[in-house]
CHARMM-style PDB file with segment names, atoms N, HN, CA, C and O in Angstrom:
ATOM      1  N   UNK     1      96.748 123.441  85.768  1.00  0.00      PROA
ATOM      2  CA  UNK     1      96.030 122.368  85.101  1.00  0.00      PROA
ATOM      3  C   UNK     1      94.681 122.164  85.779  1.00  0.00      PROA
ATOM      4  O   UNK     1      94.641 122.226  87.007  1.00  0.00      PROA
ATOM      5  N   UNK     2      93.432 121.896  84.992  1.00  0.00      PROA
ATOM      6  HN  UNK     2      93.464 121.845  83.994  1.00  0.00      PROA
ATOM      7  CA  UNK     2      92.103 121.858  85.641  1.00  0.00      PROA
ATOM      8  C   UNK     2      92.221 120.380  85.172  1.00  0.00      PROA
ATOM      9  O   UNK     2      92.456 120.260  83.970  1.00  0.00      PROA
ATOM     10  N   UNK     3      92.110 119.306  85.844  1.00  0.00      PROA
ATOM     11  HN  UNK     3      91.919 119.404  86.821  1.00  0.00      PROA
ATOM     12  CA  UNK     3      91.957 117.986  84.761  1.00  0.00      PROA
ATOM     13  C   UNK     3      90.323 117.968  85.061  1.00  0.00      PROA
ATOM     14  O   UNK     3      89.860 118.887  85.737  1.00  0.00      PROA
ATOM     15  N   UNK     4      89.576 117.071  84.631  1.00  0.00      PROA
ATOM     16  HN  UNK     4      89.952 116.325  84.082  1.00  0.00      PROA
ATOM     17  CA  UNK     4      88.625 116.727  84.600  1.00  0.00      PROA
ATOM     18  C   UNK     4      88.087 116.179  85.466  1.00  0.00      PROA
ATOM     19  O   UNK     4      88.732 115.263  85.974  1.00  0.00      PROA
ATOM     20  N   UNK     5      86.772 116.450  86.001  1.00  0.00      PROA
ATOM     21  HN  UNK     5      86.248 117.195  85.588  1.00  0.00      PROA
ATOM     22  CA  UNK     5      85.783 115.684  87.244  1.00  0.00      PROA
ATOM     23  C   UNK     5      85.710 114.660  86.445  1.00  0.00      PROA
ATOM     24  O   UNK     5      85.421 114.482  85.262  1.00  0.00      PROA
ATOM     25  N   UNK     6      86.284 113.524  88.024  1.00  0.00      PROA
ATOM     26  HN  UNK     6      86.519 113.669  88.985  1.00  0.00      PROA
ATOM     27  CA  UNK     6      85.964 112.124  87.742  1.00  0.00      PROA
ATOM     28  C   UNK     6      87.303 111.380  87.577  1.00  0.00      PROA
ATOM     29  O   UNK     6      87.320 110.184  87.870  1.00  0.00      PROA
ATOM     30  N   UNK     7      88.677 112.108  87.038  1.00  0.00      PROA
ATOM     31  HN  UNK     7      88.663 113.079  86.801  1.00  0.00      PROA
ATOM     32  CA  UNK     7      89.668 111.729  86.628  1.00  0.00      PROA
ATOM     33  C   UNK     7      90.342 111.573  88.011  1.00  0.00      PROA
ATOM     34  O   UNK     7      89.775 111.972  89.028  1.00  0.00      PROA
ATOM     35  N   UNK     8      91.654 110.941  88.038  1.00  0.00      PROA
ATOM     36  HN  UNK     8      92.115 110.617  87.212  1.00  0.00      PROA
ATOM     37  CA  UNK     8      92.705 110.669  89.636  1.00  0.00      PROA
ATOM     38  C   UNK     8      93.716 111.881  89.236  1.00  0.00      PROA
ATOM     39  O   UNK     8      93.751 112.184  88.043  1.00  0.00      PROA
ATOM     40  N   UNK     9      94.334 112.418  89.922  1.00  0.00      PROA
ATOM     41  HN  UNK     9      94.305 112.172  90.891  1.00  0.00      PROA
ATOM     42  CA  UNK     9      94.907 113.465  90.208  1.00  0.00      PROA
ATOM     43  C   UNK     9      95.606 113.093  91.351  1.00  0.00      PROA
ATOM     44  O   UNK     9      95.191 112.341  92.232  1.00  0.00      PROA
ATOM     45  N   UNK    10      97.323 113.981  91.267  1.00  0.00      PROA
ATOM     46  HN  UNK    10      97.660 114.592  90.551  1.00  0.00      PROA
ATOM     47  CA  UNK    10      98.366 113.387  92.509  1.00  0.00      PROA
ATOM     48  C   UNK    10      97.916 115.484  92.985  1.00  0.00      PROA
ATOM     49  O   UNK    10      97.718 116.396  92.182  1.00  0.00      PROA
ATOM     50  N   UNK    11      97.908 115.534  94.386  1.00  0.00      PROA
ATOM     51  HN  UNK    11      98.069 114.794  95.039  1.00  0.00      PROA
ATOM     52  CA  UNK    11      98.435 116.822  94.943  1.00  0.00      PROA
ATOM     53  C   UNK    11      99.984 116.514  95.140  1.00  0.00      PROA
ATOM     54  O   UNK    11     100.378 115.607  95.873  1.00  0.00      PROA
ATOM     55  N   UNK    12     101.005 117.535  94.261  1.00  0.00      PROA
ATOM     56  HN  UNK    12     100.685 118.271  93.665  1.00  0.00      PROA
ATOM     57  CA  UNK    12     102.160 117.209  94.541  1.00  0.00      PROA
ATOM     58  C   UNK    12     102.735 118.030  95.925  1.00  0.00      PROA
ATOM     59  O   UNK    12     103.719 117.706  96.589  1.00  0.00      PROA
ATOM     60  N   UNK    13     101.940 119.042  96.128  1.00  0.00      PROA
ATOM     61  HN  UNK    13     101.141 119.305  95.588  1.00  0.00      PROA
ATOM     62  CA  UNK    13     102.600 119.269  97.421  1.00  0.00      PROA
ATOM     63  C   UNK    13     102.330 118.084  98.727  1.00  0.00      PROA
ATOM     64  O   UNK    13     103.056 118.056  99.720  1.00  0.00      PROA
ATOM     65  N   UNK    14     101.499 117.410  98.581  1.00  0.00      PROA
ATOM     66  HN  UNK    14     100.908 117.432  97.774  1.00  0.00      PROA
ATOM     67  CA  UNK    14     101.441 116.038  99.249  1.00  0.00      PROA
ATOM     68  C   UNK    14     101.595 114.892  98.781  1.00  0.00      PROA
ATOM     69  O   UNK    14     101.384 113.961  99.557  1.00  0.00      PROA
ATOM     70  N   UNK    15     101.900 114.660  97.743  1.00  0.00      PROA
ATOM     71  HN  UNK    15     102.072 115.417  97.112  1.00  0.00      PROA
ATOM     72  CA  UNK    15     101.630 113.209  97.225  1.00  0.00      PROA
ATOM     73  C   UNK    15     100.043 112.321  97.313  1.00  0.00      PROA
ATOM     74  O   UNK    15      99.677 111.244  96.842  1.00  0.00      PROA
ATOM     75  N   UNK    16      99.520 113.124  97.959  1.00  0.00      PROA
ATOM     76  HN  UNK    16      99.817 113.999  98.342  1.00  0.00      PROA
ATOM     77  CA  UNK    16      97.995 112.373  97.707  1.00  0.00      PROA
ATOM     78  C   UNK    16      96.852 112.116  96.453  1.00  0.00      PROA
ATOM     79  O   UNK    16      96.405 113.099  95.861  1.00  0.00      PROA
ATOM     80  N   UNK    17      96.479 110.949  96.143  1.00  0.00      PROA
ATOM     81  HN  UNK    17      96.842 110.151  96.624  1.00  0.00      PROA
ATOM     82  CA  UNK    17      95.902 110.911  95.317  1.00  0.00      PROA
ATOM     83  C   UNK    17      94.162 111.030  95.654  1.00  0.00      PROA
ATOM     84  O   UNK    17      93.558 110.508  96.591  1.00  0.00      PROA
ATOM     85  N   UNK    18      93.748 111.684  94.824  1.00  0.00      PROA
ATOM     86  HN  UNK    18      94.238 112.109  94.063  1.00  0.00      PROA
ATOM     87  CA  UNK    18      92.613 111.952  94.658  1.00  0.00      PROA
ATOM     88  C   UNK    18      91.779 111.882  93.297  1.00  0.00      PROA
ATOM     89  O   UNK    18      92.162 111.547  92.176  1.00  0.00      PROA
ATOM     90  N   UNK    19      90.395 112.341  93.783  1.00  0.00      PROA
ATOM     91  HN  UNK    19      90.084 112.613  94.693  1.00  0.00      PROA
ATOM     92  CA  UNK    19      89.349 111.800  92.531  1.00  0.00      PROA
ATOM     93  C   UNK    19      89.054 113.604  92.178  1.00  0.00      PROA
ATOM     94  O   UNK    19      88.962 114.427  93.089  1.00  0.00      PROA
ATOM     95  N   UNK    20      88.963 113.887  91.021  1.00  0.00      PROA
ATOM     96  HN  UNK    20      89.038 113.218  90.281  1.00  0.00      PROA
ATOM     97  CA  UNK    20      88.763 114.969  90.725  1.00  0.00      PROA
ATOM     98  C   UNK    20      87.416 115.614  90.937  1.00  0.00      PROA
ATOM     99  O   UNK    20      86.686 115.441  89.962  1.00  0.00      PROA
ATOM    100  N   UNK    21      86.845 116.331  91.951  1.00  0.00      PROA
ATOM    101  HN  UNK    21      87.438 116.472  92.743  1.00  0.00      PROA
ATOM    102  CA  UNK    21      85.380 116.385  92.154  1.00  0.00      PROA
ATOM    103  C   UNK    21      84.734 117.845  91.170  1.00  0.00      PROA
ATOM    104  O   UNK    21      83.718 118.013  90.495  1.00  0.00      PROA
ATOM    105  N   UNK    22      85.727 118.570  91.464  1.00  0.00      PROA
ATOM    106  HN  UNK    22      86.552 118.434  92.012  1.00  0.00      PROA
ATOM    107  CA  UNK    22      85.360 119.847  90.893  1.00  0.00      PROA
ATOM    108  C   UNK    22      85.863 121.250  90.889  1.00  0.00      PROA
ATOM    109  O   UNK    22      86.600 121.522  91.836  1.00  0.00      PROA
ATOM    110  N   UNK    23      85.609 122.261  89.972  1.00  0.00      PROA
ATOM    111  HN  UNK    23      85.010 122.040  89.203  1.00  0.00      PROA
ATOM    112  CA  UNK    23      86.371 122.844  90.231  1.00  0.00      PROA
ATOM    113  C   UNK    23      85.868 124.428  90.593  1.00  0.00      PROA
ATOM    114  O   UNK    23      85.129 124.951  89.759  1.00  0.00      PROA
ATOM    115  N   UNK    24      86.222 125.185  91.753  1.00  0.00      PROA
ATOM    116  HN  UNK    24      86.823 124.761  92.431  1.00  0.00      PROA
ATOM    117  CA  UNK    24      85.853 125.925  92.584  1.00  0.00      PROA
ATOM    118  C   UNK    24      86.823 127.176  92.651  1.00  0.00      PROA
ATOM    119  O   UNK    24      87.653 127.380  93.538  1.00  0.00      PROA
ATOM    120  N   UNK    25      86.611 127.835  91.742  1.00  0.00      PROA
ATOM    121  HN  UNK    25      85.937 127.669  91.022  1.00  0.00      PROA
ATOM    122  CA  UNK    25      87.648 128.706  91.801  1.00  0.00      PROA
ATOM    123  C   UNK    25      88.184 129.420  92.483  1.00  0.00      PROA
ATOM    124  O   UNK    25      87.582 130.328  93.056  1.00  0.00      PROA
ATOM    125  N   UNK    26      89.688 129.175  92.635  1.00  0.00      PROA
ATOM    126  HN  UNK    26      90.177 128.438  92.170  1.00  0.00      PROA
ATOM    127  CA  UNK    26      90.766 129.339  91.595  1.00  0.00      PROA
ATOM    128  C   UNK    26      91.171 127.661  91.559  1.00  0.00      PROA
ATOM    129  O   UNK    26      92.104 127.149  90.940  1.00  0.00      PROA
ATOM    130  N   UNK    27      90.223 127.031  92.372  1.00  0.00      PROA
ATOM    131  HN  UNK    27      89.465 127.446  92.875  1.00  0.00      PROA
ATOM    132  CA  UNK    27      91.074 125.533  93.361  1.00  0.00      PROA
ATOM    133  C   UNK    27      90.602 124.358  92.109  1.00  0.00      PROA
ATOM    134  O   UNK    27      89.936 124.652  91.116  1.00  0.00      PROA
ATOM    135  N   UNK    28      91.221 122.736  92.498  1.00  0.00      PROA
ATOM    136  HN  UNK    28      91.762 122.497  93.304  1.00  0.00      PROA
ATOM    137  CA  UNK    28      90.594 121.937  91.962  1.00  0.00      PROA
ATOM    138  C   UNK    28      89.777 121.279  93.209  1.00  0.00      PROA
ATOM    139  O   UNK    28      90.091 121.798  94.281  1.00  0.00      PROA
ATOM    140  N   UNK    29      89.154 120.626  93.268  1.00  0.00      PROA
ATOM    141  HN  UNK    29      88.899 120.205  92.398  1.00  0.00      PROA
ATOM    142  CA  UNK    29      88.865 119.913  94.874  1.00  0.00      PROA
ATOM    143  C   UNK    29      89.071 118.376  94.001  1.00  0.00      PROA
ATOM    144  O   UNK    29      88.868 118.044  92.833  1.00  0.00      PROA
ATOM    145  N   UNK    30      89.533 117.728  95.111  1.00  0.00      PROA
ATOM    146  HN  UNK    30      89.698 117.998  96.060  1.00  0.00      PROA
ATOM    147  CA  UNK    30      89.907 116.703  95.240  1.00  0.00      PROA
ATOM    148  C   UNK    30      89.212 115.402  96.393  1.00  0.00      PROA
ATOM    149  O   UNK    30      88.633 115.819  97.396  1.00  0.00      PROA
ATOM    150  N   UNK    31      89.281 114.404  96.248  1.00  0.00      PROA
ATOM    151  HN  UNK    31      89.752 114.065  95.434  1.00  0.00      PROA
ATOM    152  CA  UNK    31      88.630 113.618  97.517  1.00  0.00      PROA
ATOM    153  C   UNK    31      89.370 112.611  97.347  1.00  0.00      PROA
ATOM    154  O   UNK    31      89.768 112.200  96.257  1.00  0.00      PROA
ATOM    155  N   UNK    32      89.635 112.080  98.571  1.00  0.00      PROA
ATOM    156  HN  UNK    32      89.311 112.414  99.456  1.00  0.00      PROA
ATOM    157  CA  UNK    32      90.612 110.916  99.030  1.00  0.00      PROA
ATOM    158  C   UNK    32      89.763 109.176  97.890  1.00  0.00      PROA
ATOM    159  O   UNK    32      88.624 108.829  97.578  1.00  0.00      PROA
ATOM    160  N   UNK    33      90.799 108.768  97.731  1.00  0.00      PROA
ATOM    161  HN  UNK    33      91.725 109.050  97.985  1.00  0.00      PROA
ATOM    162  CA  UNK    33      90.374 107.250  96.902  1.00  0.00      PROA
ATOM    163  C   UNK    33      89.535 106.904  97.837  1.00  0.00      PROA
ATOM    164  O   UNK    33      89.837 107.340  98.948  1.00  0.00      PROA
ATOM    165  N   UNK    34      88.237 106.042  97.757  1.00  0.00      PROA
ATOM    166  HN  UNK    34      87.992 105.689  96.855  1.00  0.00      PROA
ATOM    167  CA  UNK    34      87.630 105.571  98.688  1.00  0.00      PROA
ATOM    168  C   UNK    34      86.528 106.255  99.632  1.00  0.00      PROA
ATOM    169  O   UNK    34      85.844 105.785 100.541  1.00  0.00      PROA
ATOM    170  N   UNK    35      86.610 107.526  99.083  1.00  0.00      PROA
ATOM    171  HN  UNK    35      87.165 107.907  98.345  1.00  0.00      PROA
ATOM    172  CA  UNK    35      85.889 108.489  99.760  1.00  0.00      PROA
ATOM    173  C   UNK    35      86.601 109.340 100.843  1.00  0.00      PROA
ATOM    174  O   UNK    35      87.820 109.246 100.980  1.00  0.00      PROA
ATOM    175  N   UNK    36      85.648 110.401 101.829  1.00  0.00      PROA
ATOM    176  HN  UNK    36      84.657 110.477 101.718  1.00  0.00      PROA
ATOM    177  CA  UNK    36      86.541 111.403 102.540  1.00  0.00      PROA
ATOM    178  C   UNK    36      86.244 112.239 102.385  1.00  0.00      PROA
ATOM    179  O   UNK    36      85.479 112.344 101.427  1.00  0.00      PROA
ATOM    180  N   UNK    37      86.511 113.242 103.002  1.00  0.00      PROA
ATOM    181  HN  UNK    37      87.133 113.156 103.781  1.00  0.00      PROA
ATOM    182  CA  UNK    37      86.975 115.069 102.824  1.00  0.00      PROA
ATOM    183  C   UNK    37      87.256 115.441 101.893  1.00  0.00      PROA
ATOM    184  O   UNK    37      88.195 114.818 101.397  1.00  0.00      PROA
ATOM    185  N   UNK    38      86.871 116.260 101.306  1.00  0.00      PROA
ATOM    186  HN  UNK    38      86.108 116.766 101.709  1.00  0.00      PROA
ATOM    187  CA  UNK    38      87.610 117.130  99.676  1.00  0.00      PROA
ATOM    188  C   UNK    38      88.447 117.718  99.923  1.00  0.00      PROA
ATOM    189  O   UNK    38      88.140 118.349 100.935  1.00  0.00      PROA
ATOM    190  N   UNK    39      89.410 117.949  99.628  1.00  0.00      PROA
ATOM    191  HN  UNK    39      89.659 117.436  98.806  1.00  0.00      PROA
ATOM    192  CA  UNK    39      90.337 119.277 100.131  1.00  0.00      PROA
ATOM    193  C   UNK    39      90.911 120.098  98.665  1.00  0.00      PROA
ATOM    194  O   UNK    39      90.954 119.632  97.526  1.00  0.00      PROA
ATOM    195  N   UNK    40      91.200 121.061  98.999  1.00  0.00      PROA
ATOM    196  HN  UNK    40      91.164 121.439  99.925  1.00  0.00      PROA
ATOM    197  CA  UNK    40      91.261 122.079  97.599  1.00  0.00      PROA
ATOM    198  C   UNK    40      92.946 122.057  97.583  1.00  0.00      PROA
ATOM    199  O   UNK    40      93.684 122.005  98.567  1.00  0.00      PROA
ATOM    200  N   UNK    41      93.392 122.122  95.910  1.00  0.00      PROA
ATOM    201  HN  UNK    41      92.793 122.165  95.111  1.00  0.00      PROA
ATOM    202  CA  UNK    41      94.492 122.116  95.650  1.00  0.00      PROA
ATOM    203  C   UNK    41      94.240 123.045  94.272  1.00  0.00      PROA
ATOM    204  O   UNK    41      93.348 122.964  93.427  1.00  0.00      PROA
ATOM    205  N   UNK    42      95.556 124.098  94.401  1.00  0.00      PROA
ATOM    206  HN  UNK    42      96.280 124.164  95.087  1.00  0.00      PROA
ATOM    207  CA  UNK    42      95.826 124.667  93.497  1.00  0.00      PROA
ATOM    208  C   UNK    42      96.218 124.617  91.894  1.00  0.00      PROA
ATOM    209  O   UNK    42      97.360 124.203  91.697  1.00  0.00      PROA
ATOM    210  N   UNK    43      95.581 124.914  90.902  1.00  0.00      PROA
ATOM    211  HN  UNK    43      94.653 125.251  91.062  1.00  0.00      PROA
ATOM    212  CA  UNK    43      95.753 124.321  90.190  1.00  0.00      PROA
ATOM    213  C   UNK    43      97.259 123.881  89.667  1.00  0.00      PROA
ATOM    214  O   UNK    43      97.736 122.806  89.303  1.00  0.00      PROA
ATOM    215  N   UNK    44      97.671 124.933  89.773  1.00  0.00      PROA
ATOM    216  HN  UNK    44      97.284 125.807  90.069  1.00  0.00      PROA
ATOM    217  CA  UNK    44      99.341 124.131  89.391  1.00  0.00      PROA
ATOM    218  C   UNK    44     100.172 123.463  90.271  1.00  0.00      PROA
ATOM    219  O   UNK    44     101.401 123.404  90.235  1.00  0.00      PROA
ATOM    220  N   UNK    45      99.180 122.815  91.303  1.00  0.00      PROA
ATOM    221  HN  UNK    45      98.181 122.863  91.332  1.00  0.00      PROA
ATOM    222  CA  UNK    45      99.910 121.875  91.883  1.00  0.00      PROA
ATOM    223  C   UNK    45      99.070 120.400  91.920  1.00  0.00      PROA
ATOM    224  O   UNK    45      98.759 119.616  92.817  1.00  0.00      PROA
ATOM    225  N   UNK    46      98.950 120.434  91.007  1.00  0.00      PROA
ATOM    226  HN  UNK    46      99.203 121.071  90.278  1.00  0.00      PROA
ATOM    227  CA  UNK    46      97.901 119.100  90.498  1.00  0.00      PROA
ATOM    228  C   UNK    46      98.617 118.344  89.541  1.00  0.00      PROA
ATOM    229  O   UNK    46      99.788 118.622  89.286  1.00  0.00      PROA
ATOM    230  N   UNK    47      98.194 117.685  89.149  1.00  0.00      PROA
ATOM    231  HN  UNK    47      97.242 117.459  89.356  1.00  0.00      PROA
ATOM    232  CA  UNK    47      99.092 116.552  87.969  1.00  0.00      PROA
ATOM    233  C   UNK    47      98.346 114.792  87.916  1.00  0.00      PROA
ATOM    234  O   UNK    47      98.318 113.998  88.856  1.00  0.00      PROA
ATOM    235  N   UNK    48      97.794 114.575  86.474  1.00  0.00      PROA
ATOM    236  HN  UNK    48      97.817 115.220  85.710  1.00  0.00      PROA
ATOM    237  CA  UNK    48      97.144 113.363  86.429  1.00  0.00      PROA
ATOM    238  C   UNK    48      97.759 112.593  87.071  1.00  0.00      PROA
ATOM    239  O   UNK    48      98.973 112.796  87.037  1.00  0.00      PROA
ATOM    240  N   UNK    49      97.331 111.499  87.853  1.00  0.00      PROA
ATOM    241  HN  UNK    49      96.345 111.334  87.880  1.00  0.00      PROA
ATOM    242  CA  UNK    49      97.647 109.897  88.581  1.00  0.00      PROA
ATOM    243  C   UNK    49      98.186 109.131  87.224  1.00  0.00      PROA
ATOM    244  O   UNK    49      97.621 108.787  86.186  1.00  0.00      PROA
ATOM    245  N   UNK    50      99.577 109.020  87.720  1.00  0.00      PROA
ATOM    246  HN  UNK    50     100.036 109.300  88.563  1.00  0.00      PROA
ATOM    247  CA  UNK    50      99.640 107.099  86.977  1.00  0.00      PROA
ATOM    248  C   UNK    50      98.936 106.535  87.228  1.00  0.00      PROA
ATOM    249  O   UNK    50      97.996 106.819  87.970  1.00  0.00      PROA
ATOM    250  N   UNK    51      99.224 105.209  86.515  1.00  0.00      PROA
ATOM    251  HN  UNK    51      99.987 104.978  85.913  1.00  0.00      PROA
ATOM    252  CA  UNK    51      98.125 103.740  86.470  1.00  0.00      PROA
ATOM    253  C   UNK    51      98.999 103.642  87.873  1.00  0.00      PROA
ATOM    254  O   UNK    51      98.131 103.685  88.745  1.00  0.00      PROA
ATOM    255  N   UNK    52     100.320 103.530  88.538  1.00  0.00      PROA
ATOM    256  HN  UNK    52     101.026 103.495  87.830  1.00  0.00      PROA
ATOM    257  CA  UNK    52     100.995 103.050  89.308  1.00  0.00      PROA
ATOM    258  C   UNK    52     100.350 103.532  90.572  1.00  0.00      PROA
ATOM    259  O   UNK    52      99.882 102.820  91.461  1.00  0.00      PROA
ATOM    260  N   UNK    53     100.405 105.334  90.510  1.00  0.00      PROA
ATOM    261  HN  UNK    53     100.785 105.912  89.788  1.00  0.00      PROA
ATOM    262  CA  UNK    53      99.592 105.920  91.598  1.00  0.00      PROA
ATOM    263  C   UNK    53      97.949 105.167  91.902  1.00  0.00      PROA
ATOM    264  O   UNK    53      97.605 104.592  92.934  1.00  0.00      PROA
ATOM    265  N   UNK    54      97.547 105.277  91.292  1.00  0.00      PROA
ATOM    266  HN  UNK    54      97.827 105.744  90.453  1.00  0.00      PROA
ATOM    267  CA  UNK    54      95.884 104.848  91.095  1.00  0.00      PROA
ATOM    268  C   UNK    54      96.167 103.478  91.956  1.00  0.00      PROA
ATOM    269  O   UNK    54      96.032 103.535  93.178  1.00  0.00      PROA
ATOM    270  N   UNK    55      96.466 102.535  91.476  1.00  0.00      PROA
ATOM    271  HN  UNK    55      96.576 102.489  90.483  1.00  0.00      PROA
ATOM    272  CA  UNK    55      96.996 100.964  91.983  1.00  0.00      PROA
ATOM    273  C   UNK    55      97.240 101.204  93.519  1.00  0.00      PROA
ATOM    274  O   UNK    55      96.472 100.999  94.459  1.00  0.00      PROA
ATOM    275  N   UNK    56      98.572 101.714  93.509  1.00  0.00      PROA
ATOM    276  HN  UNK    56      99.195 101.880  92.745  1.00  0.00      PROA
ATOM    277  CA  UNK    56      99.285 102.003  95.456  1.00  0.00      PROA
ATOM    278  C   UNK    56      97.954 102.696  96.231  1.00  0.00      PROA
ATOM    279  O   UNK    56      97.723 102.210  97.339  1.00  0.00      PROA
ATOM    280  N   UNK    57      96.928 103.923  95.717  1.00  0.00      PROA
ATOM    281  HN  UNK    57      97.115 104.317  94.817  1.00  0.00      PROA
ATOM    282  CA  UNK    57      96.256 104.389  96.532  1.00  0.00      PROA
ATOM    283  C   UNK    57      94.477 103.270  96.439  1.00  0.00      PROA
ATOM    284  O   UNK    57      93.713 103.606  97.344  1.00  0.00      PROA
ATOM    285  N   UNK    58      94.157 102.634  95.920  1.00  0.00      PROA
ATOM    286  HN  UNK    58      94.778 102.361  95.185  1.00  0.00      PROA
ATOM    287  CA  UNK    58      93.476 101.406  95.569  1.00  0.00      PROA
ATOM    288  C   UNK    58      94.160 100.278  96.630  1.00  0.00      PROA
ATOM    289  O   UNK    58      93.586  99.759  97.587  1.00  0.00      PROA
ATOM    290  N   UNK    59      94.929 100.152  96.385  1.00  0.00      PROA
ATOM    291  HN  UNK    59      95.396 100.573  95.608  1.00  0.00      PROA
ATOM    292  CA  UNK    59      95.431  98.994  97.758  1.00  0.00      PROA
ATOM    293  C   UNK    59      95.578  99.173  99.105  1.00  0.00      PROA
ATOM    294  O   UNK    59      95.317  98.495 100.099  1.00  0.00      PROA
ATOM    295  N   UNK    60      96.087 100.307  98.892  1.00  0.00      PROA
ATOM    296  HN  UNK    60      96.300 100.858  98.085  1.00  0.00      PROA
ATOM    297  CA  UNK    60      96.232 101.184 100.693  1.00  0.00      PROA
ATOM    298  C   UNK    60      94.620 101.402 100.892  1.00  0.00      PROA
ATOM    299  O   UNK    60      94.370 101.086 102.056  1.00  0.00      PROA
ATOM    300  N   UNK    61      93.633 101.746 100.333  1.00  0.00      PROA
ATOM    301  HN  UNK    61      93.836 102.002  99.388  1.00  0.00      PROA
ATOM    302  CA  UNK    61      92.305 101.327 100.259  1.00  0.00      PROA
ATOM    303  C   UNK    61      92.126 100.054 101.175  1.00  0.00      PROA
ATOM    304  O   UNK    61      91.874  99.893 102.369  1.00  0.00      PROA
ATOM    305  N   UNK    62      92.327  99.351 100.270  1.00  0.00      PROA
ATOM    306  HN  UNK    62      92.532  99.482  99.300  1.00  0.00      PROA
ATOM    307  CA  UNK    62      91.749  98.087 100.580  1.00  0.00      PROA
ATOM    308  C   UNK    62      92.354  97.196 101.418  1.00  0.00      PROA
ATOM    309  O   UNK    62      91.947  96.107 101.823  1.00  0.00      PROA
ATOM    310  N   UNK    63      93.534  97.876 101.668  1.00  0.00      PROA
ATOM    311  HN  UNK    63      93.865  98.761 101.339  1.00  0.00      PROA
ATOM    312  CA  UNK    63      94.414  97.302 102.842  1.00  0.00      PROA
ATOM    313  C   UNK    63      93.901  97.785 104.346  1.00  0.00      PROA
ATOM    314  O   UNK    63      94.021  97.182 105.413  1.00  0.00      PROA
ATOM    315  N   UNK    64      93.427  98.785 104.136  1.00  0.00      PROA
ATOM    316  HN  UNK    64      93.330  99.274 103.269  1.00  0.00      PROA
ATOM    317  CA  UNK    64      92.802 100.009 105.253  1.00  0.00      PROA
ATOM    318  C   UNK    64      90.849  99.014 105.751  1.00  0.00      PROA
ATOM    319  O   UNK    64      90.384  98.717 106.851  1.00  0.00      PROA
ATOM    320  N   UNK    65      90.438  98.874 104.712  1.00  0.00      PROA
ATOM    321  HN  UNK    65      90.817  99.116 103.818  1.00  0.00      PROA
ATOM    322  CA  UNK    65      88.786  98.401 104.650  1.00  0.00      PROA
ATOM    323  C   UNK    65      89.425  96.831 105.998  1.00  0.00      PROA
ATOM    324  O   UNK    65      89.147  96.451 107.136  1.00  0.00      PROA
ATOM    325  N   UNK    66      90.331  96.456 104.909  1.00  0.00      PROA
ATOM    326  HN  UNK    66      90.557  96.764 103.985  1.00  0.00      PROA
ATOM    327  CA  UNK    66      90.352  94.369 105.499  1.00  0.00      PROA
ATOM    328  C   UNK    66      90.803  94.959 107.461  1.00  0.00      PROA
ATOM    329  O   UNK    66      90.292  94.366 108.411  1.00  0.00      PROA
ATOM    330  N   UNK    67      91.404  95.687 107.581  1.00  0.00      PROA
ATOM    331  HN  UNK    67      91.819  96.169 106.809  1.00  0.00      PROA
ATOM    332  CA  UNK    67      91.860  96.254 109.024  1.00  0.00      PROA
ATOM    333  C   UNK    67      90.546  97.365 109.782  1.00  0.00      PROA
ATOM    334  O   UNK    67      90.671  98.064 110.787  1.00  0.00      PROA
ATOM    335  N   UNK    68      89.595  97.240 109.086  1.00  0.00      PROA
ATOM    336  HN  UNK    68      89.494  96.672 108.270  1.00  0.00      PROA
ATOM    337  CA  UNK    68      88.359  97.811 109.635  1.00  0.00      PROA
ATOM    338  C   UNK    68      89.031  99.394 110.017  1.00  0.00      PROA
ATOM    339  O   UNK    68      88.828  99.621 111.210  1.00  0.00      PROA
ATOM    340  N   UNK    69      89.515 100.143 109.568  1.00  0.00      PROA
ATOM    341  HN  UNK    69      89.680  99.958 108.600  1.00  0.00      PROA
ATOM    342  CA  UNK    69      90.286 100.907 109.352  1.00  0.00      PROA
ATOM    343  C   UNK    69      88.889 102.233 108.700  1.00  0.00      PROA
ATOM    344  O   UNK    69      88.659 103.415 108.955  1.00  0.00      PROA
ATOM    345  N   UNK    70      88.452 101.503 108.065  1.00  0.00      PROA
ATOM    346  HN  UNK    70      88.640 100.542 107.857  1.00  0.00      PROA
ATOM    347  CA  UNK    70      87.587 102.675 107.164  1.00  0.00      PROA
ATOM    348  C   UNK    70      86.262 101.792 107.169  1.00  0.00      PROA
ATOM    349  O   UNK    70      86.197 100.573 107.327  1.00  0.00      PROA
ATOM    350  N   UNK    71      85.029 102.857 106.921  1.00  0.00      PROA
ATOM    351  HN  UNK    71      85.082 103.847 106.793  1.00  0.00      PROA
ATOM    352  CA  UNK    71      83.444 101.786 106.701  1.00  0.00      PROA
ATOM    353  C   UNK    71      83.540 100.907 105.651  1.00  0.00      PROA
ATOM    354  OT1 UNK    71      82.601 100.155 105.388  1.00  0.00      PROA
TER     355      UNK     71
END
């Protein structure tokens, strides 16, 4: 699956959610909610974000910012 730059995306071999940055073949690249490192994931191990995913990685965000945790 290539989803679309810009869209949330789970890496299922990690469970991490990411922002869809682009795609670099054979990979998708991905970047952490909130910003970060890109890291490349294969395409068939990609899979659109729930609204649920999106939400949990948005709060762990912002749970991370209020703990000066992140800039």
């Amino acid at each position: 699956m290539k989803p679309p730059i810009g869209s949330y995306a789970v890496d299922v071999r990690t469970g991490r959610v990411g922002v869809v940055m682009g795609h670099e073949s054979p990979y998708v690249q991905l970047r952490p909610y909130g910003g970060g490192r890109e890291w490349d994931v294969e395409p068939e191990a990609v899979r659109p974000a729930t609204p649920t995913e999106r939400l949990r990685a948005a709060t762990a965000y912002a749970n991370a910012r209020s703990r000066g945790e992140v800039p």
